[in-house]
C-alpha positions in Angstrom: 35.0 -1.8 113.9 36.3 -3.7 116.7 32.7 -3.6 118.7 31.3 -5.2 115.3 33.5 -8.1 115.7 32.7 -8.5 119.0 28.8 -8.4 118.1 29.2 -10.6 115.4 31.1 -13.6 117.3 28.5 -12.9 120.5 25.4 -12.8 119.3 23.6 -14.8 115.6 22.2 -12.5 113.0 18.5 -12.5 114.1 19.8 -11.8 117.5 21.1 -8.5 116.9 18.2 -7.7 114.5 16.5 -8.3 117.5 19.1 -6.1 119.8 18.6 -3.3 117.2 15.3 -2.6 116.9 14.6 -3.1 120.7 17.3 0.3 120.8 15.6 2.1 118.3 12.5 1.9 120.3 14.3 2.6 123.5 15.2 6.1 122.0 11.9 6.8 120.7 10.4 6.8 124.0 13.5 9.1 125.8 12.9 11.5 123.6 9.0 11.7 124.0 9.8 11.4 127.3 11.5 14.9 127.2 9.5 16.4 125.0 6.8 16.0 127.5 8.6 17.1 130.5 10.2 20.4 128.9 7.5 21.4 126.7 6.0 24.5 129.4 9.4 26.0 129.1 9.3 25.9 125.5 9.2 29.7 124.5 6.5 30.5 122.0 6.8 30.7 117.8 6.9 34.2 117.1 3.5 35.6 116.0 4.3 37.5 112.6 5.9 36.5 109.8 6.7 39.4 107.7 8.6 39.8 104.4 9.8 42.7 101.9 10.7 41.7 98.1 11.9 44.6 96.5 12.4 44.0 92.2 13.4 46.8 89.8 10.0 47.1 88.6 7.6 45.3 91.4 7.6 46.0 94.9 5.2 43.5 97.0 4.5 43.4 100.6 3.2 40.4 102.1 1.8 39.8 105.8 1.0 36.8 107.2 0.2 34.8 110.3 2.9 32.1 111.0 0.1 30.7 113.1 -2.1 30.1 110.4 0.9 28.9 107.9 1.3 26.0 110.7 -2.1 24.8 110.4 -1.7 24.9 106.5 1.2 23.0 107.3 -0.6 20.6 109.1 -3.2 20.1 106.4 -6.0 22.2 108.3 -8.0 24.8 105.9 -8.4 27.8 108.0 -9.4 31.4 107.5 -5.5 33.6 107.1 -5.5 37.0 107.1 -2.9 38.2 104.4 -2.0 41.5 102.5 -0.2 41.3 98.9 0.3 44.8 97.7 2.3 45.2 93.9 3.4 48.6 92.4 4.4 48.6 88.9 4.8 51.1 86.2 1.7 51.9 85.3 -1.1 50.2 87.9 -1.0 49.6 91.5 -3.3 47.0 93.3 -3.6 44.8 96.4 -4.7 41.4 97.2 -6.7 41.0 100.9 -7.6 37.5 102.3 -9.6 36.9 105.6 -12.0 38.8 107.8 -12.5 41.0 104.8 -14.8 44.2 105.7 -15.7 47.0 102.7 -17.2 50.5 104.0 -18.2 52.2 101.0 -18.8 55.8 102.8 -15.5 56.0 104.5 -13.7 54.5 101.0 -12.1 51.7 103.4 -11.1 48.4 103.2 -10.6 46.6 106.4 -8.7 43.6 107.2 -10.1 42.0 110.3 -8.0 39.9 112.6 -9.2 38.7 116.6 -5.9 37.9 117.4 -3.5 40.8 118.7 -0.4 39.8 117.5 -2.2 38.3 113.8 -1.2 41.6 111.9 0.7 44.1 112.7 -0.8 47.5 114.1 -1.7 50.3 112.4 -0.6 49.1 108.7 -2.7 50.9 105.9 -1.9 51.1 102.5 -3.9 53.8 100.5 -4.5 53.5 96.6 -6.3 54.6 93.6 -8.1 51.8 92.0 -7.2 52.7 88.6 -4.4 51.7 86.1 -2.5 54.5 84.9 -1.2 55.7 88.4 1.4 57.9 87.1 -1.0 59.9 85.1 -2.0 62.7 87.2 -4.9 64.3 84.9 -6.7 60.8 85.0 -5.8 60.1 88.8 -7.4 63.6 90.0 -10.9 61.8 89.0 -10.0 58.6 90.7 -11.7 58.5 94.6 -8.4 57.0 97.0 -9.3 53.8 99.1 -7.3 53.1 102.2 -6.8 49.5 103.2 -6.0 48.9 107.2 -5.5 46.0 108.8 -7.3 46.3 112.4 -8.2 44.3 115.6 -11.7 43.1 116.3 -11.0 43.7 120.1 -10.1 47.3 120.0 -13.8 47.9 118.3 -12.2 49.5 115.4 -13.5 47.9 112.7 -17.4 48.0 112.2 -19.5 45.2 112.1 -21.0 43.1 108.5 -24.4 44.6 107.4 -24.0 42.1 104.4 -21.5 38.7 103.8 -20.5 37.5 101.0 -19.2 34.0 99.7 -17.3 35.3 96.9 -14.2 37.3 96.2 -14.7 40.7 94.9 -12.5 43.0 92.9 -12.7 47.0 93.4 -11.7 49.1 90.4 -12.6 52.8 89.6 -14.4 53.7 86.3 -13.1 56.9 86.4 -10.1 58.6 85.2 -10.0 58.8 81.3 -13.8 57.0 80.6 -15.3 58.2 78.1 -12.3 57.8 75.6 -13.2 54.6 73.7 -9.2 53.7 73.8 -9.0 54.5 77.3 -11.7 52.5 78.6 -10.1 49.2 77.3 -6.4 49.7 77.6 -7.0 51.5 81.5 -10.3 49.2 82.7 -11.6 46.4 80.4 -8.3 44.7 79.6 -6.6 44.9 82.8 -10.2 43.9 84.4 -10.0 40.5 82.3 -6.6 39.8 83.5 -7.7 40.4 87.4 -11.1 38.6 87.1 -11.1 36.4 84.7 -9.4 33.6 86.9 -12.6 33.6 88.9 -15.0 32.0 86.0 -17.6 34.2 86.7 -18.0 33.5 90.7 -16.5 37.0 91.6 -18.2 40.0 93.3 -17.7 43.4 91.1 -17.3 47.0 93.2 -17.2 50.3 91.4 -16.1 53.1 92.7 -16.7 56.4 91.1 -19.5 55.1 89.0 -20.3 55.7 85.2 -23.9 54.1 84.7 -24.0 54.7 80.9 -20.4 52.6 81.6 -21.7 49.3 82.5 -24.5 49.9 80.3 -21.6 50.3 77.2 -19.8 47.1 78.4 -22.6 44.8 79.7 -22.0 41.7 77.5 -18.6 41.7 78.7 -19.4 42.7 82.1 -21.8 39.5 82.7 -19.4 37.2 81.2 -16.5 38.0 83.3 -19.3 38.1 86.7 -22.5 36.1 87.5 -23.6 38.6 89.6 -24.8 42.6 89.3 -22.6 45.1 90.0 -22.0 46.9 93.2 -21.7 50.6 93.7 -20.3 51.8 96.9 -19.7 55.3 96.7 -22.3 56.1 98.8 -23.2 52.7 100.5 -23.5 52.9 104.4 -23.7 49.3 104.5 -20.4 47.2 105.4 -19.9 44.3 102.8 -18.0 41.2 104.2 -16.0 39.1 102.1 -13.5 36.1 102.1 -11.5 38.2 99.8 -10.8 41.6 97.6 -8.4 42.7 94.7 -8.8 46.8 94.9 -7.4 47.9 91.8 -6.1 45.7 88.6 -3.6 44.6 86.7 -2.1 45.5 83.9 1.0 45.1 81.5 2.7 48.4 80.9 2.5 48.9 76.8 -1.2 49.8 75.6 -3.9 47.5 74.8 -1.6 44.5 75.1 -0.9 41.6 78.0 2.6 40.2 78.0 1.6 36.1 78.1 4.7 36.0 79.7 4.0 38.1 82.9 0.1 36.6 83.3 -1.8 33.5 82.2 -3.2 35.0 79.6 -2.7 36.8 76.4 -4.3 38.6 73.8 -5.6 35.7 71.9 -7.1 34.5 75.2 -8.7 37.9 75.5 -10.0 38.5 71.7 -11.5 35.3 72.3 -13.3 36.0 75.2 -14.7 39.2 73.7 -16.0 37.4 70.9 -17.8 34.9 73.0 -19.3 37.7 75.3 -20.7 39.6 71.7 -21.7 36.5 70.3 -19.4 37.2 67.2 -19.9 34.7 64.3 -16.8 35.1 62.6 -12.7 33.7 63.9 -10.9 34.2 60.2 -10.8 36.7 57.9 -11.7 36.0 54.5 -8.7 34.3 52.2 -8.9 35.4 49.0 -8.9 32.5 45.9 -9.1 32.5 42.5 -12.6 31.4 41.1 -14.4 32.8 44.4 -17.2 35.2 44.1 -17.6 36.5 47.6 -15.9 40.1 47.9 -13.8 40.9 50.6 -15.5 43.7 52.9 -13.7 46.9 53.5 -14.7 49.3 56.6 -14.2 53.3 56.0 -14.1 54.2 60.0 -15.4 57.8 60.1 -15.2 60.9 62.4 -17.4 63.8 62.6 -15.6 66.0 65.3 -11.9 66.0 63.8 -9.3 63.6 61.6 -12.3 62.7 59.2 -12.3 62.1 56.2 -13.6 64.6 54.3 -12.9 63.1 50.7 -14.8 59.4 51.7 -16.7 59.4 48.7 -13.3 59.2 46.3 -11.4 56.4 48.7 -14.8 54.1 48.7 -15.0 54.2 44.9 -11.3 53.5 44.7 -11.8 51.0 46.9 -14.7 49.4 45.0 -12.6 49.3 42.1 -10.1 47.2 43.6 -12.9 44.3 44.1 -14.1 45.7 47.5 -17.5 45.8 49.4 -17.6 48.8 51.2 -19.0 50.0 53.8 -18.8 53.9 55.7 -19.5 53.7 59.5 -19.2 55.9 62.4 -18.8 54.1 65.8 -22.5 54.6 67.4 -23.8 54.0 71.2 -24.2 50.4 70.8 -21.4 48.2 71.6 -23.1 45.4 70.5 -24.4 46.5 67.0 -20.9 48.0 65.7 -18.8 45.1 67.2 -21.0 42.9 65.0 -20.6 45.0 62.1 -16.6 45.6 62.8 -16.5 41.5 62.7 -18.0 41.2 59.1 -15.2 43.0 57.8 -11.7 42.0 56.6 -10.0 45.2 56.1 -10.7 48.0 58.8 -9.5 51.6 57.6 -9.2 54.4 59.7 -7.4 57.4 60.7 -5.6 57.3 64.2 -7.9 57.9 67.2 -9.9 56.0 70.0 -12.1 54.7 67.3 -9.3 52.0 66.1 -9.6 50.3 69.4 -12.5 48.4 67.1 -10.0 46.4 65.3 -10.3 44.5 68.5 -13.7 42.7 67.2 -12.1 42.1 64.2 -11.7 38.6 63.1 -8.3 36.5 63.0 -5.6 37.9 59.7 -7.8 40.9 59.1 -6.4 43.6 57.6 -6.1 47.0 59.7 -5.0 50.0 58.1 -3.8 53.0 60.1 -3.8 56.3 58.7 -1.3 58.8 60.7 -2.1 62.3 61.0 0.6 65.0 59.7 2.5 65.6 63.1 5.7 64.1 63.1 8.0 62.1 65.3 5.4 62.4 68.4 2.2 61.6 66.5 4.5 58.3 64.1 4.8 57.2 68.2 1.4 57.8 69.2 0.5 55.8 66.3 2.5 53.1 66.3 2.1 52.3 70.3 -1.1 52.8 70.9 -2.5 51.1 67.6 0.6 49.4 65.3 2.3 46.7 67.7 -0.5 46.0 69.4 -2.4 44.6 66.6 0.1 42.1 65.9 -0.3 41.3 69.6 -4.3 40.4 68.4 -3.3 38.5 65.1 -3.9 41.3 62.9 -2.0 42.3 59.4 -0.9 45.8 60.5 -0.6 48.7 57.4 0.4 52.2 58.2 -0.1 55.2 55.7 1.5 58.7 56.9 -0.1 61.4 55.0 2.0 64.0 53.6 1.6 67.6 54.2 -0.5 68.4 51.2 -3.0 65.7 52.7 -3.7 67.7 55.3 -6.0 70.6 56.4 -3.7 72.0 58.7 -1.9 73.9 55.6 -4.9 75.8 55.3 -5.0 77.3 59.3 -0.8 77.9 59.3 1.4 79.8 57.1 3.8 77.1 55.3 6.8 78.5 57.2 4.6 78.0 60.7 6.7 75.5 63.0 3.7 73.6 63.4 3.7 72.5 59.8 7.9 73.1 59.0 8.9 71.0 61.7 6.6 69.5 63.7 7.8 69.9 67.8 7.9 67.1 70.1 5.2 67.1 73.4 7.5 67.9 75.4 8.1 71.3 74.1 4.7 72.7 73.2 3.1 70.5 76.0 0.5 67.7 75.6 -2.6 70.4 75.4 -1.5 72.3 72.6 0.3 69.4 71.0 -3.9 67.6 70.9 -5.4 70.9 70.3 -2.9 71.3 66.7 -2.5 67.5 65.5 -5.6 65.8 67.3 -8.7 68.4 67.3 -8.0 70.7 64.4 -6.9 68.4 61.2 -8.7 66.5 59.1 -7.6 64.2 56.1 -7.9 64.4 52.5 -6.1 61.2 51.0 -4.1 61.5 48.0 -6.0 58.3 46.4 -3.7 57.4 43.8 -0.8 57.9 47.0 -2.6 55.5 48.7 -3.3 52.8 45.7 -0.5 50.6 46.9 -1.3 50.4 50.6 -4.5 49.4 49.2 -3.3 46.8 46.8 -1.0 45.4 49.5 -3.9 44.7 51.3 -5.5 42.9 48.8 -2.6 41.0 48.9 -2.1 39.7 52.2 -5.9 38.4 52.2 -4.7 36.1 49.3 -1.9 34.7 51.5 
């Protein structure tokens, strides 16, 4: 206080505006001064930045250069080398940025750096590029990739045969393809939620390749990637690319995606799907008085096992109710019987891979789900694989559990059997004999008049 005074009865008011800014600049250049003179003794930034987040249910790690995080800091766009690797419950998958080289005959994913202290030696992650990782019956068909980040001085990593100036995402088509249910809940679904952020400028790699596969899925395949699929399984060449995803993602409940956890959901997905069929139809019939177009009822049918074998009595029944019905066994053509599915309002089937079709179905349809005799296991089955699911999609979800006299499995076991008296859980018969009972040997005859008012209540709810 008391050099203010003194300032203020020495000097006017412009002259210590003038006295101030002349020791503001003063101190400017000191300090460039020293920054100058003791910048060679300045020790250097340290090389690698490296951090572990551990969650309950995630685990990432992520390396990066804290060279390359200055220059983004200073605005300057420049090629980072960086691994993101995330476990979760039921898929595993990593994210690679960079010098990004893909040997398909050594199943290896190189990370390319031509500094020596840019990542840190020897780190390799290995993985399965399929999501159900704790399933070991599907994971024994899955091929393992190893991911290792390596120097370009030491020679270690081979040289491009082939660059690329997209990102690519690895996944395997193997495991459990082949089950209709499987191929969407382990591979299409989670491949929407890993690609789909490209719009279509993203480079597909298949590993352990199903040709009849991509044939299957093609629509949807070339609306989620301009350009034809890769297979590396036995390619020699070395791919280059600015980035890969090897494996997917993929929320842990079946055929569903948490819009919480990902930008998507299942509405964003449905629609998708309809857009890569070409499906006419977003909304279900609603049902009002004076109109004369019928609501259309599918019968889904089964040769091998849980058929049907009384169709003929539940599609007159049906008829009577004001129904146009239609019989139809899924066939090879994707295309065809996802057309056909979408023409429908009510879809009724009993439970198996074949009621992954409701997914064509249009918005407030009707899906009925018919539930083997097997009880507790098979009521969970049902309801997880098939039940909350299709509320996920916008669909009016009916279940109808047969009784015992419904099924054909009273006339292979004594009544007194365990098998029909009290139905065991998986975990004590084992998942085998548990499919080879309740899955592969019983078929359905529906009690029609037992069924009458899941019928009617689906009238019903195409009125509201």
């Amino acid at each position: 206080m008391i050099y203010d005074t003194v300032l203020a009865k020495s000097f006017s008011r412009y002259e210590q505006k003038k006295l101030g800014y002349g020791a503001f600049l003063s101190c400017l250049f000191i300090v460039f001064s020293l920054c100058t003179v003791f910048k060679p003794y300045l020790g250097p930034v340290h090389a690698l930045n490296l951090k572990l987040f551990i969650g309950v249910d995630t685990k990432m790690l992520i390396t990066r250069s804290s060279s390359q995080i200055a220059q983004q800091v200073e605005g300057k766009e420049t090629k980072k080398e960086e691994l993101l690797c995330t476990s979760e419950e039921r898929t595993e998958f990593c994210q690679a940025k960079g010098d990004i080289r893909i040997q398909g005959k050594s199943s290896t994913v190189y990370i390319a750096s031509s500094e020596a202290t840019t990542l840190e030696k020897n780190m390799s992650r290995s993985l399965k590029p399929y999501a159900r990782r704790d399933d070991v019956d599907a994971m024994i068909l899955v091929r393992e990739w190893t991911l290792k980040a390596e120097n370009v001085v030491n020679q270690k990593v081979p040289e491009c045969t082939q660059n690329h100036s997209i990102p690519a995402v690895l996944f395997s088509t193997g495991g459990y393809t082949g089950n209709h249910f499987h191929e969407f809940t382990d591979i299409v679904i989670p491949l929407f939620l890993t690609a789909r952020k490209f719009n279509g400028e993203v480079q597909f790699i298949i590993a352990d390749k199903r040709p009849w596969w991509i044939s299957k899925h093609k629509p949807f395949l070339k609306k989620l990637s301009h350009y034809e699929i890769m297979d590396m399984d036995e390619d020699e060449g070395v791919h280059c690319f600015p980035s890969v995803n090897v494996g997917l993602k993929r929320y842990h409940k079946e055929l569903s995606i948490d819009p919480q956890k990902y930008s998507y959901s299942m509405k964003d997905f449905r629609a998708f799907l309809r857009s890569s069929y070409a499906l006419k139809r977003f909304q279900a019939i609603k049902i009002r008085n004076g109109q004369h177009r019928k609501p259309r009822l599918m019968i889904l049918s089964r040769k091998r096992s849980r058929s049907f074998i009384n169709t003929d009595e539940i599609e007159k029944m049906a008829k009577s109710f004001g129904f146009d019905v239609i019989v139809k066994e899924a066939g090879k053509s994707m295309w065809g019987f996802a057309h056909v599915v979408n023409s429908c309002d009510v879809l009724l089937g009993v439970h198996g891979a074949g009621l992954t079709n409701i997914l064509f179905l249009p918005e407030n349809a009707v899906f009925i789900q018919v539930v083997p005799y097997g009880g507790y296991a098979l009521d969970w089955l049902a309801t997880n694989d098939f039940g909350k699911p299709s509320k996920d999609m916008n669909i009016k979800y009916l279940e109808y559990k047969i009784s015992l006299e419904e099924s054909t499995l009273v006339e292979q076991y004594p009544l007194d059997h365990m098998f029909l008296k009290d139905p065991p859980l998986i975990g004590k018969i084992g998942w085998q004999e548990f499919k080879s009972v309740y899955l592969d040997k019983q078929n359905v005859k529906l009690d029609v008049h037992r069924f009458k008012p899941t019928l009617q209540r689906a009238l019903e709810l195409l009125h509201k």
